[in-house]
Backbone bond lengths (Angstrom), bond angles and torsions (degrees), N, CA, C in turn:
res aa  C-N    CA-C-N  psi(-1)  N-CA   C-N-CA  omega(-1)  CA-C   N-CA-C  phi
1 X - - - 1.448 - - 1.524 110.87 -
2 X 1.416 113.53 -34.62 1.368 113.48 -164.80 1.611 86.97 -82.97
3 X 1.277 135.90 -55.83 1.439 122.32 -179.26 1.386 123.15 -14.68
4 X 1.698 73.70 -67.46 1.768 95.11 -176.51 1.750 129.80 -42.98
5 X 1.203 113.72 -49.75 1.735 141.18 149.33 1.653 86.65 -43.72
6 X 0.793 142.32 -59.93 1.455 123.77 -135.46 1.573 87.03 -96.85
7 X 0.924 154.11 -39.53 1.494 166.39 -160.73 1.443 88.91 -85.44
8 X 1.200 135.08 -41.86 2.030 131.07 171.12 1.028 97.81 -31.78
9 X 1.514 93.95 -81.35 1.641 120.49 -145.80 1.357 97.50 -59.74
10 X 1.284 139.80 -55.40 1.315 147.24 174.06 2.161 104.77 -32.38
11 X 0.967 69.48 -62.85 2.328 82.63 -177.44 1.803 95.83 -78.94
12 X 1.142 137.06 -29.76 1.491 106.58 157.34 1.393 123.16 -62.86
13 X 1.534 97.53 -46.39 1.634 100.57 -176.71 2.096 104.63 -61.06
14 X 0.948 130.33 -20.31 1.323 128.46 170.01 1.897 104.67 -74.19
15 X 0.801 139.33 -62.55 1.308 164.36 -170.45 1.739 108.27 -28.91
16 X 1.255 96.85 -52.05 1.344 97.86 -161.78 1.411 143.77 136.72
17 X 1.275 122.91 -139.95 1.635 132.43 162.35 1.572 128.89 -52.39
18 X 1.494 113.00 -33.80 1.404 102.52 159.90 1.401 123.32 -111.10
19 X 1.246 108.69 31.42 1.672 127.52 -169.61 1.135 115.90 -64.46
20 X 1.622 111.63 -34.92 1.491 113.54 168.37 1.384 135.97 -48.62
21 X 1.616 93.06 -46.59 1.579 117.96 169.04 1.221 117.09 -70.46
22 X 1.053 121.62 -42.10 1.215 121.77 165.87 1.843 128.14 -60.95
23 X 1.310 95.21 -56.36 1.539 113.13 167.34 2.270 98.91 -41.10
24 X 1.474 102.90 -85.10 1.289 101.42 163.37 1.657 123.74 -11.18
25 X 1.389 109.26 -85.72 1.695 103.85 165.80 1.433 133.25 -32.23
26 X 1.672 111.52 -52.22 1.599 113.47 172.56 1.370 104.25 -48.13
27 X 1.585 128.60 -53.56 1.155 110.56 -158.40 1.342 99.19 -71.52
28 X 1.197 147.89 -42.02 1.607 159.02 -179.92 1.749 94.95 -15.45
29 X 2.097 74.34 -81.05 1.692 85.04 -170.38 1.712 123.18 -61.60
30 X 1.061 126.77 16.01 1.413 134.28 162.49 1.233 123.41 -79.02
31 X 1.586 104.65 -30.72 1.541 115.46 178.02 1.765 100.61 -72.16
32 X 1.312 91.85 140.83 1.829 105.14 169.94 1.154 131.63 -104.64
33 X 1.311 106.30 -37.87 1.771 126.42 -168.91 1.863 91.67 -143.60
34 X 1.662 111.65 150.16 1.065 109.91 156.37 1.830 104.68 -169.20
35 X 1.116 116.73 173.96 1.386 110.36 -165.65 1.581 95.27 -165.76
36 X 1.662 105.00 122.44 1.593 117.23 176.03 1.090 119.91 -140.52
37 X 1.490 135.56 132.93 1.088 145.01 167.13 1.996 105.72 -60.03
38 X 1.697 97.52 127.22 1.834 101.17 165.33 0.882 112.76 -120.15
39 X 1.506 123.02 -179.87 1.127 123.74 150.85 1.640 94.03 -133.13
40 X 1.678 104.82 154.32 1.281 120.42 175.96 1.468 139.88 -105.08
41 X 1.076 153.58 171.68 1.373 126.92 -160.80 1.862 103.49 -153.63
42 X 1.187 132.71 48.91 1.409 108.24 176.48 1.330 139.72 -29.38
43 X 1.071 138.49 101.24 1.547 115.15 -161.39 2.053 92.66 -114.31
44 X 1.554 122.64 91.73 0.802 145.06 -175.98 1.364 117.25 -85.48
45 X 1.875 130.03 136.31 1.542 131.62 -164.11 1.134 104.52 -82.89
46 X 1.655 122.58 -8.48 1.479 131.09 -176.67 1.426 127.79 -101.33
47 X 1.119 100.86 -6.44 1.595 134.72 -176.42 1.493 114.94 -92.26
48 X 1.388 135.93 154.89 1.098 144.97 159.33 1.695 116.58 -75.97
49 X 1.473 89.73 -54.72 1.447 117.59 -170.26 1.521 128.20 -126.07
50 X 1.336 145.94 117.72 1.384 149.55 -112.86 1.848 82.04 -92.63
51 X 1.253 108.46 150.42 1.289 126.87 177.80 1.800 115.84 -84.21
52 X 1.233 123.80 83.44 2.061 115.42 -177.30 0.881 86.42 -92.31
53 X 1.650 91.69 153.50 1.358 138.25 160.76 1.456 115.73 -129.46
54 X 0.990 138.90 166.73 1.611 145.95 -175.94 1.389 99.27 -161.30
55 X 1.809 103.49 153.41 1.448 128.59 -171.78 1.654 100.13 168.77
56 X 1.732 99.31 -157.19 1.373 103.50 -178.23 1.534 104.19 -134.44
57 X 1.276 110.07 -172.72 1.313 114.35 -178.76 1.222 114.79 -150.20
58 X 1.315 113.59 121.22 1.677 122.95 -164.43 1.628 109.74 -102.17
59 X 1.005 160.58 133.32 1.628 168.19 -177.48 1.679 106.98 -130.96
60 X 1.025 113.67 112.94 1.764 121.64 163.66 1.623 97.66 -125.33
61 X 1.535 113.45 117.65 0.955 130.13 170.06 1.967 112.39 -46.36
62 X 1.301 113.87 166.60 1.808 115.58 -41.38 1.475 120.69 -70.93
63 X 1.471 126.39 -6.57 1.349 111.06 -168.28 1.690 99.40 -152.54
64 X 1.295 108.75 43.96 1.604 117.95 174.34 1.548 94.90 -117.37
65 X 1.892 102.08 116.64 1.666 95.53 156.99 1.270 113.56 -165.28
66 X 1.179 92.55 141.48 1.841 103.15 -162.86 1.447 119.16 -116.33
67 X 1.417 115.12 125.06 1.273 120.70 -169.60 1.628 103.64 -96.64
68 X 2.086 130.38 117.56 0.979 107.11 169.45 1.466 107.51 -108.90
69 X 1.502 115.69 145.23 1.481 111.06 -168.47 1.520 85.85 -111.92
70 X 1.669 123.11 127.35 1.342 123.68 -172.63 2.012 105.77 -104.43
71 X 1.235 94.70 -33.99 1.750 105.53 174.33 1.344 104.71 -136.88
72 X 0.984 123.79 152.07 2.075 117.44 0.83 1.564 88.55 -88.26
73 X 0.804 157.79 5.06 1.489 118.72 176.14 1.671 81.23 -155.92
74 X 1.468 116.99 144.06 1.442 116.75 -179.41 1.588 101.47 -70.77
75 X 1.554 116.55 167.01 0.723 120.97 -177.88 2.275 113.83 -166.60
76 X 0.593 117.24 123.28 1.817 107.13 -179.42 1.416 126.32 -122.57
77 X 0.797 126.10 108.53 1.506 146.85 179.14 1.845 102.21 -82.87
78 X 1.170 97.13 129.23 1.318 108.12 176.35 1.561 115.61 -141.78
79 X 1.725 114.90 94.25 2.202 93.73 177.97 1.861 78.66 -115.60
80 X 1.569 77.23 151.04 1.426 115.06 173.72 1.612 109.47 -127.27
81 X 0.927 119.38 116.24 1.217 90.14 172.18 1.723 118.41 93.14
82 X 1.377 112.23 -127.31 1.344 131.78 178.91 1.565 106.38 -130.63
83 X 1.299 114.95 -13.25 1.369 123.16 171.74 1.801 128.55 -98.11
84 X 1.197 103.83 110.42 1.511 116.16 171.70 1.385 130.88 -67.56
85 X 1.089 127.93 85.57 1.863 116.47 171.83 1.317 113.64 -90.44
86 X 1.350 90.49 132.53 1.940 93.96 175.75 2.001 90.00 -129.31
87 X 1.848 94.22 150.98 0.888 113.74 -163.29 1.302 94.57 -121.54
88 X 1.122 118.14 121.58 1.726 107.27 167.81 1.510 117.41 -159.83
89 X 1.335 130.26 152.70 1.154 124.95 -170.87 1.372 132.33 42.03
90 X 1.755 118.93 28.98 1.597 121.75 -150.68 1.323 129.01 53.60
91 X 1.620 111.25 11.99 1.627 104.82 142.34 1.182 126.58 -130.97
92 X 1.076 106.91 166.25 1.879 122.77 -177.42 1.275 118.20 -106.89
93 X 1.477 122.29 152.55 1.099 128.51 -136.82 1.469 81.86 -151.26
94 X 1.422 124.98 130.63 1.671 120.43 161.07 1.666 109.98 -133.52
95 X 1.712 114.93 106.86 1.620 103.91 -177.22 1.222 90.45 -122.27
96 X 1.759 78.36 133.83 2.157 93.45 160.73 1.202 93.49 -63.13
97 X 1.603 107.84 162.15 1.335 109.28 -179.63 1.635 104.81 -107.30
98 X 1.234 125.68 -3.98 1.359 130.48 -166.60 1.648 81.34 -88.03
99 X 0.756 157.86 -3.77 1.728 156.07 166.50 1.225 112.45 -81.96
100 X 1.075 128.10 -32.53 1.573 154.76 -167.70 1.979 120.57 -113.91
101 X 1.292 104.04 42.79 1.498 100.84 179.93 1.600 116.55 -68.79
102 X 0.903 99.89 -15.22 1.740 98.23 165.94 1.284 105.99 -70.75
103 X 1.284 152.66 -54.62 1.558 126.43 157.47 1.177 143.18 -56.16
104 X 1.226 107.10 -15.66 1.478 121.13 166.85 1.941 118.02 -39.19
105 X 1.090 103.20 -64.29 1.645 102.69 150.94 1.772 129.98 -13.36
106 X 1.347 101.57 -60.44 1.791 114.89 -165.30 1.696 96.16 -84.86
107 X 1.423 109.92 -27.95 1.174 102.82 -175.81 1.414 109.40 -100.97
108 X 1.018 146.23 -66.01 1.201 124.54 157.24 1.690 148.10 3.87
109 X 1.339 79.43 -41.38 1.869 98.61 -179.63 1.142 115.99 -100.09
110 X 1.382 122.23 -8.59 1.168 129.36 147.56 2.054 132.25 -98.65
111 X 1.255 92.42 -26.05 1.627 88.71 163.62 1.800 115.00 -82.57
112 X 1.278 116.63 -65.28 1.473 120.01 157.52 1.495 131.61 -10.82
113 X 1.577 113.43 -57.64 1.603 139.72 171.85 1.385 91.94 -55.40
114 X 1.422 125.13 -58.79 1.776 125.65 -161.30 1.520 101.93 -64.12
115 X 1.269 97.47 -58.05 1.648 100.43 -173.08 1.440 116.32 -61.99
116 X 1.379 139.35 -8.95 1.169 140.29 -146.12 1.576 137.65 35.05
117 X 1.121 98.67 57.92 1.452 114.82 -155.95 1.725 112.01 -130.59
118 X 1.951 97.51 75.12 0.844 113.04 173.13 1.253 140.94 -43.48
119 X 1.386 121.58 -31.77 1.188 151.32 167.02 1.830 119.13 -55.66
120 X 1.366 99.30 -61.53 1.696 95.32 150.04 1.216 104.27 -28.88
121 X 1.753 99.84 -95.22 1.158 100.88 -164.26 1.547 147.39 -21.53
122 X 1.506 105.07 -32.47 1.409 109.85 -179.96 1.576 120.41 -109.08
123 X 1.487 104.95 31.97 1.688 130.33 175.28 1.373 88.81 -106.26
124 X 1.413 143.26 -56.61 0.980 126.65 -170.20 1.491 125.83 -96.22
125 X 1.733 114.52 -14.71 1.601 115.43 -165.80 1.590 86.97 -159.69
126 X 1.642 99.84 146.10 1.432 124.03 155.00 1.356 103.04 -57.21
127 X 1.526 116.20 144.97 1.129 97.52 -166.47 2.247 84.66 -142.47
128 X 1.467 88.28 116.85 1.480 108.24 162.58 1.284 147.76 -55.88
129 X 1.279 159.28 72.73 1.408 144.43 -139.78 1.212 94.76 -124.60
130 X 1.554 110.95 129.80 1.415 113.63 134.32 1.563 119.82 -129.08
131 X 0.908 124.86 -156.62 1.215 119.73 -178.16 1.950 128.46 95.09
132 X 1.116 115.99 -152.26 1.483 146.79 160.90 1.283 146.78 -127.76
133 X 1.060 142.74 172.21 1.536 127.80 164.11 1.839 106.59 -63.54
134 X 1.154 86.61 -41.65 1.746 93.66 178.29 1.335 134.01 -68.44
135 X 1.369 112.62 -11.44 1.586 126.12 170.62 1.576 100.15 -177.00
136 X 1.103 124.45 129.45 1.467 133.87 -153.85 1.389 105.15 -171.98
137 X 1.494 99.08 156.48 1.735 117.88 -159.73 1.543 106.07 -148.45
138 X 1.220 117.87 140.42 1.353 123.49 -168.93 1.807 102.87 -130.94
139 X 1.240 121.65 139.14 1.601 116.08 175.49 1.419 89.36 -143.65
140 X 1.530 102.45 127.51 1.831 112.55 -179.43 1.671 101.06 -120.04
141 X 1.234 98.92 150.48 1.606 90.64 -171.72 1.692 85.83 -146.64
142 X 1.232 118.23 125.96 1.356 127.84 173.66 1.473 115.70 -36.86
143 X 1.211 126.21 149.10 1.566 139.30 169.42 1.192 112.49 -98.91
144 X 1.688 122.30 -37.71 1.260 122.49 149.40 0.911 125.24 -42.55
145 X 1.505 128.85 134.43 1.227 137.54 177.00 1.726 119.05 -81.51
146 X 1.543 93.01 -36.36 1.601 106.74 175.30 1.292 106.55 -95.06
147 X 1.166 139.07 11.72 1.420 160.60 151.42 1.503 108.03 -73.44
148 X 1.238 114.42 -72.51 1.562 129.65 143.93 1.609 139.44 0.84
149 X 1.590 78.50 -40.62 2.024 109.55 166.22 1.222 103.89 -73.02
150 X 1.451 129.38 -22.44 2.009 105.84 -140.51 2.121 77.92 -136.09
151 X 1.388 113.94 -57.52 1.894 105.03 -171.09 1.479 93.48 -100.69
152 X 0.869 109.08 140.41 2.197 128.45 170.14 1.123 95.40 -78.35
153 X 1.998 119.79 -58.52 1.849 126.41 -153.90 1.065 69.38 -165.92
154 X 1.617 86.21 166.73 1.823 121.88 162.28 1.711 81.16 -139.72
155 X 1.733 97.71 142.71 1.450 94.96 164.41 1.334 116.84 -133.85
156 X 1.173 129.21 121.77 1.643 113.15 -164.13 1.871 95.71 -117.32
157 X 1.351 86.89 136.83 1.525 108.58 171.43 1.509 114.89 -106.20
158 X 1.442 114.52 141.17 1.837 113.75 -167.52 1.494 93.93 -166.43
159 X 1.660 91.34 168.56 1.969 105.97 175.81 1.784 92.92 -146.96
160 X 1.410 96.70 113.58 1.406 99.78 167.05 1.781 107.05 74.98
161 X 1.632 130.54 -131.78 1.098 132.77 167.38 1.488 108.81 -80.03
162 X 0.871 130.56 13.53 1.888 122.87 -167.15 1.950 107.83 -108.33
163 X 0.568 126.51 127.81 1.225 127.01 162.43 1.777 122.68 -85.41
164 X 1.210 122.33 136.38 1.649 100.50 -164.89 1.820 94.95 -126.62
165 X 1.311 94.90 -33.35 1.974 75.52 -175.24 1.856 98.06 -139.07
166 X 1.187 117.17 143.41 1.200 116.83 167.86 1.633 116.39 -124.47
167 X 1.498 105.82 127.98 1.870 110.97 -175.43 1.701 107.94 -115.33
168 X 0.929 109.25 121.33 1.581 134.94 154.82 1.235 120.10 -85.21
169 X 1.839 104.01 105.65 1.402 94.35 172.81 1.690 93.41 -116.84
170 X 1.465 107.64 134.93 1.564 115.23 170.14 1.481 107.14 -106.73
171 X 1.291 90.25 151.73 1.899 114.67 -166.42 1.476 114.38 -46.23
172 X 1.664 109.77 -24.34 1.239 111.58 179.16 1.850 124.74 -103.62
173 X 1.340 95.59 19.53 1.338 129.23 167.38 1.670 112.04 84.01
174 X 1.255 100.82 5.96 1.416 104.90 171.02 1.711 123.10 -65.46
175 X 1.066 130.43 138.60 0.915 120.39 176.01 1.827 139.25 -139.53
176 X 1.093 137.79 179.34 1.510 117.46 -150.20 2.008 84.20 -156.99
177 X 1.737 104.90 122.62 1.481 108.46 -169.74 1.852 88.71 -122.68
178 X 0.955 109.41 99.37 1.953 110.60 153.73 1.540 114.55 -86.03
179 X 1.190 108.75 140.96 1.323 119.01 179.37 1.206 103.80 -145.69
180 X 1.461 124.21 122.03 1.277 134.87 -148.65 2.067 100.73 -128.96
181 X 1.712 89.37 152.15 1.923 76.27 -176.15 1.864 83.27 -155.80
182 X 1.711 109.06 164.08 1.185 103.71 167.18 1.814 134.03 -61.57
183 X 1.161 105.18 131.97 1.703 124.15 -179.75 1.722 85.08 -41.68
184 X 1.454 86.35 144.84 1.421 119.64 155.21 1.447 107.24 -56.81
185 X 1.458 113.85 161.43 1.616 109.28 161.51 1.190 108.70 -90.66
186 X 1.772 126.48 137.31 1.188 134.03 -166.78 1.424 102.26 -65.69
């Protein structure tokens, strides 16, 4: 597998014009496991003041990733798969996600981006590049139209395999700022 990734990035970087993006992805999809401390930012039209949360964030390639929210109130996110568990307040929650295409969006752009899996990506969103392998920027904007209703963009900022900040802007101007940094040592 790791060959394989490594033989991408190698033939994007030969390639050309979308080599960056591409280059970018190989290294993505090389990563297997990863784990980061965020913090979160609601920035709500009803609100004065943006709503944080903090936790970590766990990724096991290709489509395991778990959001833990530690304050203010715990909370665990778990998709595997196509299936979402959320844990909260001593109950559990299990949604197919094929029931739920209005999240499909938030999740996507964040499991897809990890895995390097451009191809996702461009089933569900135009997908923006600028940047480098060395500091690089991504802006996804739904293809759905009724998708279109609920996310405006997702914009993810990264260097190399790391991802460092993720922005949600929804159609109704609400919006959602992650900013992500390396885990503590356990």
């Amino acid at each position: 597998m790791m060959r394989r990734a490594l033989a991408l990035v190698v033939l994007a970087w030969l390639c050309g014009a979308s080599s960056d993006l591409d280059a970018v992805m190989g290294v993505l999809a090389m990563r297997q496991h990863g784990r980061v401390e965020f913090i979160e930012q609601q920035f709500l039209a009803v609100l004065d003041h943006p709503v944080e949360s903090s936790g970590e964030l766990r990724y096991d390639a290709p489509d395991h990733l778990e959001k833990r929210t530690l304050l203010p109130r715990p909370e665990n996110l778990v998709l595997a798969g196509g299936v979402l568990t959320v844990e909260r307040r001593g109950r559990k929650h299990v949604l197919d996600l094929q029931r739920y295409p209005q999240i499909q969006p938030f999740v996507e752009s964040i499991r897809a981006t990890l895995a390097g899996d451009r191809s996702a990506l461009e089933r569900i969103f135009h997908v923006e590049f600028a940047g480098s392998v060395e500091r690089w920027n991504l802006v996804l904007v739904p293809v759905d139209r009724q998708l279109a209703r609920t996310v405006k963009q997702v914009q993810i900022d990264g260097s190399r395999d790391q991802l460092h900040r993720i922005e949600i802007r929804q159609a109704d101007g609400d919006r959602s700022l992650m900013t992500l940094r390396a885990a503590a040592a356990p």
